[in-house]
C-alpha positions in Angstrom: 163.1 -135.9 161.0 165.9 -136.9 158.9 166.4 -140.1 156.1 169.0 -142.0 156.2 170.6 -143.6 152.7 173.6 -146.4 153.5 175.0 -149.1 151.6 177.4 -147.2 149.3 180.5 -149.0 148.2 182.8 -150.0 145.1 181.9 -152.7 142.9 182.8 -154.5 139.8 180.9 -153.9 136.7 178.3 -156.3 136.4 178.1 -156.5 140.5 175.1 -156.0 142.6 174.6 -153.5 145.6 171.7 -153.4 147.7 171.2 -149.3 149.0 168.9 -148.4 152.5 166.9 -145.4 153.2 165.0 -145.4 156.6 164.0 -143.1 159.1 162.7 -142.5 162.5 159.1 -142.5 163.0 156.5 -143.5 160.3 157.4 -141.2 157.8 158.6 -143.6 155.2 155.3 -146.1 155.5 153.6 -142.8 155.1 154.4 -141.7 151.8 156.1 -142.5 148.4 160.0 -142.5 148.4 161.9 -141.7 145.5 165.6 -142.3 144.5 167.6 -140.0 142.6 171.4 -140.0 141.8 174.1 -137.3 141.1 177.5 -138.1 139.0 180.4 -136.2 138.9 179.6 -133.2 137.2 175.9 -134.2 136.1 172.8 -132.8 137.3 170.4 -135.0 139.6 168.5 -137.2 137.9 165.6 -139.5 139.1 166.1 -143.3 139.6 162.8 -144.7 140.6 159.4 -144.1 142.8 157.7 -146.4 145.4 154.7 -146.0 145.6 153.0 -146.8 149.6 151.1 -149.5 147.7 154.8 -151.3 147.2 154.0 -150.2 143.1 156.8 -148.7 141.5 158.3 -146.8 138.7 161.8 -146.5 137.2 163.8 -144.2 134.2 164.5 -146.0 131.3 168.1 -146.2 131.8 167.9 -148.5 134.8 164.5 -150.3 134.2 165.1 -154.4 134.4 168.2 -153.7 136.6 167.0 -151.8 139.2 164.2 -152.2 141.7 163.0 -150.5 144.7 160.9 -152.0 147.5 160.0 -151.4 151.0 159.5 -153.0 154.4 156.9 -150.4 155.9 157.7 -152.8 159.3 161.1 -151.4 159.6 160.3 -148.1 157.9 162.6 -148.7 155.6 163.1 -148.6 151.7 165.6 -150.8 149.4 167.1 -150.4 146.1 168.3 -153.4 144.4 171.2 -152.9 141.8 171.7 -155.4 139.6 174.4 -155.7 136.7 175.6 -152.7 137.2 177.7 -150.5 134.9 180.2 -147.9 135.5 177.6 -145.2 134.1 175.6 -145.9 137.3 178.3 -144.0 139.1 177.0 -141.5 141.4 176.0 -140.2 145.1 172.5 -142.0 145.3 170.0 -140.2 147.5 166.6 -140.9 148.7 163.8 -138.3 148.9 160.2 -137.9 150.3 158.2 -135.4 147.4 155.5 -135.0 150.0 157.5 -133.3 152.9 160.3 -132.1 150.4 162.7 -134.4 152.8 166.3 -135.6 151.2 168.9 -137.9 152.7 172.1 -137.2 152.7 173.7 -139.6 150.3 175.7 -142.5 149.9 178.3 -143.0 147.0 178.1 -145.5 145.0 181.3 -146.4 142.6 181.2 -148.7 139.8 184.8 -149.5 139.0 186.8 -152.6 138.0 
């Protein structure tokens, strides 16, 4: 079983980005998903938590700019970046506590 994070990219200060994680199976509508992010040099630090409810939580340095939701359908999670800031710079991964399941990653660089 593996999770898949995509929708990395480069963007502007102030841009949006929309990131993925899905996986094969029913493993995502399953169980809470969790988003955490690494920068350059920094250890990992936790984004936010969807709950299989849809009910979420976030860390105070994205809360109001961030949101995660998920489409138990396709299997799939989402988080929504919004006014982003060059401090949200970092490899974004996605990660299942229950099973102790990481994705691999997707960079995410916020650059003018």
């Amino acid at each position: 079983v593996q999770l898949q994070a995509s929708g990395g990219g480069l963007v502007q200060p102030g841009g949006s980005l929309r990131l993925s994680c899905a996986a094969s199976g029913s493993i995502i509508s399953r169980n809470a998903v969790a988003w955490y992010r690494q920068a350059p040099r920094k250890q990992r630090e936790w984004v936010g938590t969807v709950a299989i409810a849809g009910d979420s939580g976030y860390a105070d340095s994205v809360k109001g700019r961030f949101t995660i939701s998920r489409d138990n359908a396709k299997n799939t999670v989402y988080l929504q970046m919004n006014s982003l800031k060059p401090q949200d710079t970092a490899v974004y991964y996605c990660h299942i506590p229950r099973l102790i399941l990481w994705g691999q990653g997707t960079l995410v660089t916020v650059s003018s």
